[in-house]
C-alpha positions, 0 to 999 in steps of 0.5 A: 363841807356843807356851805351855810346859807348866805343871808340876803342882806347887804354886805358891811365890808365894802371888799368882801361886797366888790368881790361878791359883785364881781361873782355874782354878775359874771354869773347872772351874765352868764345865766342871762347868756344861756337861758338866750340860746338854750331857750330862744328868748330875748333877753336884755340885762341892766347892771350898774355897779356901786360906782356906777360903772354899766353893765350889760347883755342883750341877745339882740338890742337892749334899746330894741328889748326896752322899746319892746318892753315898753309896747308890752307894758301899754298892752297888758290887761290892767291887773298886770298892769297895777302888778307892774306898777306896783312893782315900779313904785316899791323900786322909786321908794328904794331909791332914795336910799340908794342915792344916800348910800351913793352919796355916802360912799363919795364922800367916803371915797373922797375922805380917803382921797384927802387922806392918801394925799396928806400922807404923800405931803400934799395938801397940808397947808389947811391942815391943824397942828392936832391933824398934822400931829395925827398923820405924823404919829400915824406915819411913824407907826407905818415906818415902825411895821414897815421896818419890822416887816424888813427886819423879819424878811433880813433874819429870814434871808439870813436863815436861809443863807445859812441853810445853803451854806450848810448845804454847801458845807455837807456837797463839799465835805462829800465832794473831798472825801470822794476825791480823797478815795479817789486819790488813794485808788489812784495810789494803790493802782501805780503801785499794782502797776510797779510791782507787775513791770518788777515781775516782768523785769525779772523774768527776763533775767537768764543765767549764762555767758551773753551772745557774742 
């Protein structure tokens, strides 16, 4: 199966966009790793997560790589340097944005906050009659999937318990008959066994006067 090309845009679900964050920076570790050892480069890498949280490799030290960096920047010729420059502005125009996103992502985060709160009880005394009305209503319609879920998940066990019984039924219906057989040998055999010790009984018999 052809995989189709990924679109180089950011991603809307925030799930799917935590799971591809999660892949693609073992990957670029990874990356950064071998390209260091199989090449013998420095290599220093930088990740700040959307929560912020850092990330980071470095074959030596990533203070030392920057500082290094830094030295390297002052001694390039001035049409890298104008590229870097460049490169470094394009990147101060995008951040703005990030911060705005950043920031929309809080409050995101912290509406959920709130929201989870009120629905364990807590917090609802700034709450209005319409918001108290809406979690109740959205209450209900938990409760209401969460027992037809339970209901589904009974009816499943049940059926499942019947299918045992069955089986129990069918062993146990072998078991008597099997035993039944048993039985019926068991019968035919004593009588074999009766009828061999009357024909030894009647071997014995002699026609005469005993010993005296």
């Amino acid at each position: 199966m052809v995989r189709g090309k990924t679109q180089i845009k950011r991603i809307e679900n925030s799930t799917s966009r935590q799971v591809t964050f999660s892949k693609r920076r073992k990957g670029l570790l990874k990356k950064a790793f071998e390209l260091s050892v199989l090449c013998d480069a420095e290599v220093a890498l930088i990740i700040f997560s959307p929560s912020g949280k850092l990330f980071e490799f470095s074959s030596s030290s990533a203070a030392s790589t920057i500082e290094r960096y830094r030295k390297s920047i002052k001694n390039l010729r001035p049409s890298k340097r104008m590229d870097v420059e460049h490169l470094q502005s394009e990147t101060d125009l995008h951040t703005p944005h990030f911060e705005e996103e950043v920031a929309n992502l809080r409050k995101k985060i912290e509406l959920l906050e709130e929201t989870k709160r009120k629905f364990l009880g807590d917090g609802l005394d700034s709450s209005s009659i319409d918001e108290l009305e809406q979690i109740e209503h959205q209450l209900e319609k938990s409760l209401s999937i969460i027992r037809s879920r339970k209901i589904l998940f009974s009816c499943e066990q049940i059926n499942q318990l019947k299918e045992e019984e069955k089986i129990l039924r069918r062993e146990n219906a072998e078991l008597r008959e099997k035993y039944e057989e048993r039985q019926l040998e068991l019968s035919i055999g004593q009588q074999f066994l009766s009828l061999e010790q009357g024909k030894e009984v009647e071997t014995q018999l002699f026609i005469g006067l005993p010993d005296s």
